[in-house]
Steps between C-alpha positions, in 0.01 A plus 500: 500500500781753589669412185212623286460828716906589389488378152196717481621781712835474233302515201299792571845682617673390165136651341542808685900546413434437117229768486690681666811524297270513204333810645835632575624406093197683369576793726867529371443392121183838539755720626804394259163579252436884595855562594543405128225701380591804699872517363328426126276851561784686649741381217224621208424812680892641533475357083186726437620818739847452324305486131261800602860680616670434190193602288505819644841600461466445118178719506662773681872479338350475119325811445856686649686339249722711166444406219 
């Protein structure tokens, strides 16, 4: 009878553990997710302020040009 109770009271820990660390998996693999996401926005924002900066140099050096 006491036998049963452990193997019992084993399994459900061993239940508990591997929910657990899959929990814990899905928690890292969303944040690995945004952090990714977050550097992709930064990383095409600095592109499109740097494009928007460089587009307005030209429009303010051409019309100040010799020809």
């Amino acid at each position: 009878m006491q036998y049963g109770y452990h193997r019992k009271l084993y399994s459900c820990w061993m239940l508990s553990a591997y929910l657990m660390s899959v929990y814990l998996m899905s928690v890292y693999l969303m944040s690995v997710y945004l952090m990714s996401v977050y550097l992709m926005s930064v990383y095409l924002m600095s592109v499109y302020l740097q494009s928007a900066y460089n587009l307005s140099l030209i429009h303010i050096s051409e019309p100040t040009r010799p020809y």
